[in-house]
C-alpha positions as CSV (number, residue, x, y, z in Angstrom):
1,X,-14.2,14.0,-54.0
2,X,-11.8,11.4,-53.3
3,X,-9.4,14.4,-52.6
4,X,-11.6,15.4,-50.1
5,X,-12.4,12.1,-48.2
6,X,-8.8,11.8,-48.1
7,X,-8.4,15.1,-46.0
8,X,-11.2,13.6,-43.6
9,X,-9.3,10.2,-43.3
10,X,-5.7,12.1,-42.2
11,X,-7.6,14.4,-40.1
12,X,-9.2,11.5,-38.1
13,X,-6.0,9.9,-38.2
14,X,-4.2,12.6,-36.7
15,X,-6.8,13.6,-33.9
16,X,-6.6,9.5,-32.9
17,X,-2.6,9.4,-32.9
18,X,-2.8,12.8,-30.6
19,X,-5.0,10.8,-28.7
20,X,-3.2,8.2,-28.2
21,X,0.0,10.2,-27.8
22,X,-1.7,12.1,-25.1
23,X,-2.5,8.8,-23.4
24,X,0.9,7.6,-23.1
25,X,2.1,10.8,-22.0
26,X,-0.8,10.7,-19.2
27,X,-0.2,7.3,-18.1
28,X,4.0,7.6,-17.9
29,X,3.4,11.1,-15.7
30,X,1.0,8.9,-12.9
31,X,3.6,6.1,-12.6
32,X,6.1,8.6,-12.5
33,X,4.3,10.6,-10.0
34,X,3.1,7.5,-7.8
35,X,6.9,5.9,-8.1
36,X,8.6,8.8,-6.9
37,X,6.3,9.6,-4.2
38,X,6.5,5.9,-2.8
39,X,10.5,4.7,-3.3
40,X,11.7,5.9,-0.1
41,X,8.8,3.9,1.5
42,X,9.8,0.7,0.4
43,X,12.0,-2.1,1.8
44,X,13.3,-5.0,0.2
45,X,15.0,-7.0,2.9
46,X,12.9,-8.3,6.1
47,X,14.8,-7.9,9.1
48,X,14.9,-4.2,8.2
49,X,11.4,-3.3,7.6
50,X,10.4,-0.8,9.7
51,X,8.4,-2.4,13.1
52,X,5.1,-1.5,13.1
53,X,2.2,-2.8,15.4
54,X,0.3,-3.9,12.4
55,X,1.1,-5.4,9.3
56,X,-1.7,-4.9,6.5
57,X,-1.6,-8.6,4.3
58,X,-3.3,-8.0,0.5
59,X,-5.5,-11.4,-0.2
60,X,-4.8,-13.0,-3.7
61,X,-5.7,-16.1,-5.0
62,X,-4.2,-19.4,-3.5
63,X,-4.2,-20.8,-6.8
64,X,-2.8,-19.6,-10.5
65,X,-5.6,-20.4,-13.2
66,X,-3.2,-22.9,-14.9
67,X,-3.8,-24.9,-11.5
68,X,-0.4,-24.5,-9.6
69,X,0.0,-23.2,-6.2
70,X,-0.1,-18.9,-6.5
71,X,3.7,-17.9,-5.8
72,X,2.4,-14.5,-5.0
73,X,0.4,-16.2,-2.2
74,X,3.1,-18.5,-0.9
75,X,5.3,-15.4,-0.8
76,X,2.9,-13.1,1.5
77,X,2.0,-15.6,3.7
78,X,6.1,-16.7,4.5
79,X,6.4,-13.1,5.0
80,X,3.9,-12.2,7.0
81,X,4.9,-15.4,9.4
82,X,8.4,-14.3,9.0
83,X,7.7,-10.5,10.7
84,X,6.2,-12.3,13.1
85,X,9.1,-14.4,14.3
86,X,10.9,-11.2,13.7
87,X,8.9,-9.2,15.7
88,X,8.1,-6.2,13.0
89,X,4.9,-6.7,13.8
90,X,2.6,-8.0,16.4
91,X,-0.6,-8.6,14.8
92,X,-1.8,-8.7,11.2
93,X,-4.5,-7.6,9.1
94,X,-6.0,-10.2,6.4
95,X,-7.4,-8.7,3.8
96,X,-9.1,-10.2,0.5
97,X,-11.7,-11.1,-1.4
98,X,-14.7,-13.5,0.4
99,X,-17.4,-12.9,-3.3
100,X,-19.0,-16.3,-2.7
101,X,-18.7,-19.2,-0.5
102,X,-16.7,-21.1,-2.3
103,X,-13.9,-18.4,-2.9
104,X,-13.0,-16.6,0.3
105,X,-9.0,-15.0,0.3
106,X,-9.4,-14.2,4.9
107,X,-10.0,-17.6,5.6
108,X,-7.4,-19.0,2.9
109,X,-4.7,-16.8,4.5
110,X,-5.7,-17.6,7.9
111,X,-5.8,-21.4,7.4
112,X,-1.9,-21.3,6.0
113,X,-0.9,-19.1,8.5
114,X,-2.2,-21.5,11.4
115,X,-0.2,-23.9,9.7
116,X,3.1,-22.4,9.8
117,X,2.2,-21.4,13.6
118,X,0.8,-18.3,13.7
119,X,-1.5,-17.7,16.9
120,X,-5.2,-17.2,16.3
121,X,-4.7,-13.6,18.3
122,X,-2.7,-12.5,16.1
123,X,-4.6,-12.0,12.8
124,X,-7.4,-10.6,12.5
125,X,-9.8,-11.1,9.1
126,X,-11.4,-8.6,7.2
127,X,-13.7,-10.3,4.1
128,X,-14.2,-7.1,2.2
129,X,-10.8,-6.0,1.0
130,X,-12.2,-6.6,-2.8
131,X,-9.5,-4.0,-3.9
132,X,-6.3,-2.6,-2.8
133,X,-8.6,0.8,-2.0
134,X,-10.7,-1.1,-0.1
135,X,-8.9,-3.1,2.1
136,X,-7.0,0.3,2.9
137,X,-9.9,2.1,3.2
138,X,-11.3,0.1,5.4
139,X,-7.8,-0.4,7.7
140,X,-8.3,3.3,8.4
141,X,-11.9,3.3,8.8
142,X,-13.1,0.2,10.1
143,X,-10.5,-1.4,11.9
144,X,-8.7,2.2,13.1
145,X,-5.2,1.8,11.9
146,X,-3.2,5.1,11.6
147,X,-0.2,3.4,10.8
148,X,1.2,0.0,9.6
149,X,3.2,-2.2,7.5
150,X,2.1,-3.0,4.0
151,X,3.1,-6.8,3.0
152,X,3.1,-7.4,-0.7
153,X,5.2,-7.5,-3.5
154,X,7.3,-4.6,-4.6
155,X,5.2,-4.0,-7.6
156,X,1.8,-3.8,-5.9
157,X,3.9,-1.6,-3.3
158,X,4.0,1.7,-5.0
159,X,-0.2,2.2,-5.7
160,X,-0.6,0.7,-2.3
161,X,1.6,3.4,-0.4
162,X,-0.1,5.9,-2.5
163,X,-3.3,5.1,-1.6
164,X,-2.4,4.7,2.3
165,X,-1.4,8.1,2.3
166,X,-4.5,9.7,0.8
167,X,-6.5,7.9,2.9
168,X,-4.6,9.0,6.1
169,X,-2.6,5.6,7.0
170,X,1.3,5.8,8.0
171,X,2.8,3.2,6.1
172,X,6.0,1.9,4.9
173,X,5.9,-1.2,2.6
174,X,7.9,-4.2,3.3
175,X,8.5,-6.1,-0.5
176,X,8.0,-9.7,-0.2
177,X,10.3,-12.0,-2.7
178,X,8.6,-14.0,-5.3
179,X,9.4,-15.9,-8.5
180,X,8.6,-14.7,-11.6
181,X,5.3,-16.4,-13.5
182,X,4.0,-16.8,-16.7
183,X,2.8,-13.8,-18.1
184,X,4.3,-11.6,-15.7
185,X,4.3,-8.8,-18.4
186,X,0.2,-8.6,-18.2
187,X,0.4,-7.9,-14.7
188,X,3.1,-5.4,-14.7
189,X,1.0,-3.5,-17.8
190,X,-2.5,-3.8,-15.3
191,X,-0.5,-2.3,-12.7
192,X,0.8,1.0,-14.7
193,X,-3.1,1.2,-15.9
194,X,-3.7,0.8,-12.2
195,X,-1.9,3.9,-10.8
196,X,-3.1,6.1,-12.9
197,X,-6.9,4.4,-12.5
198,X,-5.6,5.0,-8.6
199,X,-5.4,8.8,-9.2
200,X,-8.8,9.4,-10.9
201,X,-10.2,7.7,-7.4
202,X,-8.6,10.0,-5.1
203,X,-8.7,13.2,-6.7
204,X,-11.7,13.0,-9.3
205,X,-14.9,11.4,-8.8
206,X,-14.1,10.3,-4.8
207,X,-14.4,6.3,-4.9
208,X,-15.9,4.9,-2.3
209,X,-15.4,1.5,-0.1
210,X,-18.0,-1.3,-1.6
211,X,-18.7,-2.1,2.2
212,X,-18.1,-0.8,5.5
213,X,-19.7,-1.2,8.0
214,X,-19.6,-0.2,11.8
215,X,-16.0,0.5,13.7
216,X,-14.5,-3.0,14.9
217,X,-10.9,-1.7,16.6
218,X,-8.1,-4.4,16.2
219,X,-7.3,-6.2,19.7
220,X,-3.7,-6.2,19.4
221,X,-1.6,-8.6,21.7
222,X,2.6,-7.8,21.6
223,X,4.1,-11.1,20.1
224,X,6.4,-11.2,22.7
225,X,3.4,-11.5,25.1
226,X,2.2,-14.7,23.4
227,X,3.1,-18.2,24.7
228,X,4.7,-20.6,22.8
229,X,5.7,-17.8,19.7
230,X,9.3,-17.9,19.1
231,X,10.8,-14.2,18.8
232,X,14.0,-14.3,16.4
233,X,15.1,-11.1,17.4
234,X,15.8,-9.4,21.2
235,X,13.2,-6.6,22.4
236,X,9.4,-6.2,21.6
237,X,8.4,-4.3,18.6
238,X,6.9,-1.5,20.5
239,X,10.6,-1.0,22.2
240,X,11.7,-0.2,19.0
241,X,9.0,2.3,17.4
């Protein structure tokens, strides 16, 4: 008898490390796949990201949960203001999170952006990016953008460019620099989860955007075109596509 119940117990035991074993192997083939298929998309310096007429901004919070000013924010936003002076871009998409009215990632972005000089025209908000899908999805669907430049950091880059693809966006990603923060090792481990999440909602049960709504195309002014915008670099960004 105990013979026997011993049998059971390896047998479960093997059937749950094949499982997990499986997993592993799953999970290392996705980031794999989604790495290789985005490297050649993705540029670390500024001044030589590609110029696009639109540069897609990912919302996150403004604050880190110990209290301390989100260096992932601070790094999008001096970015995004940077390919502006740059001209790589002439208008931007803000994209976040706006769950209730006390936490609303648009109207954060745009607020810090005015700050450091950007001109109302050229940002426009979008309050129901609640994922990385959606705010891509809804680039391509709501706001008509075929192509664009994705402003993030280089390790949100790769499921991004993906996902851009699939849903039938153009894009190259421009990595934004950013120190390193406590517990940086969760996020990296989400992210790997992430990509392989990424692939079960664009080949398998077809994810949808939470919200849509009806077709609102971006009104897009050149940045050379707008008064009182520095340009750090000769020649519109449209001369150069």
């Amino acid at each position: 008898m105990k013979w026997s119940a011993w049998r059971v117990l390896r047998a479960i035991l093997m059937a749950l490390g094949t499982a997990v074993l499986l997993a592993a192997l799953l999970l290392l083939v996705a980031n794999l796949w989604v790495l290789g298929q985005t490297r050649e998309r993705i540029e670390h310096e500024l001044p030589l990201c590609r110029a696009e007429r639109v540069g897609i901004v990912f919302g996150t919070s403004h604050w880190t949960r110990s209290g301390v000013r989100n260096p992932y924010f601070e790094a999008r936003m001096s970015a995004s203001a940077r390919l502006l002076r740059l001209d790589r871009v002439d208008h931007l998409l803000l994209s976040g999170d706006n769950r209730t009215l006390s936490y609303n990632e648009p109207i954060t972005m745009w607020r810090d952006l005015r700050g450091r000089g950007v001109p109302e025209t050229a940002m426009t908000l979008d309050y129901a990016g609640f994922s990385t899908f959606d705010t891509l999805a809804r680039a391509r669907a709501v706001f008509g953008v075929e192509r664009g430049l994705l402003i993030t950091q280089a390790w949100h880059l790769p499921r991004a460019l993906f996902i851009a693809e699939a849903l039938g966006i153009e894009a190259q990603g421009c990595a934004v620099s950013s120190h390193r923060v406590k517990g940086q090792w969760r996020l990296a481990a989400r992210e790997w989860v992430a990509r392989l999440a990424t692939l079960g909602d664009l080949y398998l049960w077809g994810r949808e955007p939470h919200f849509l709504g009806p077709r609102e195309p971006l009104e897009i002014v050149p940045q050379a075109a707008q008064r009182g915008w520095a340009i750090d670099t000769p020649g519109p960004a449209a001369e150069r596509r």
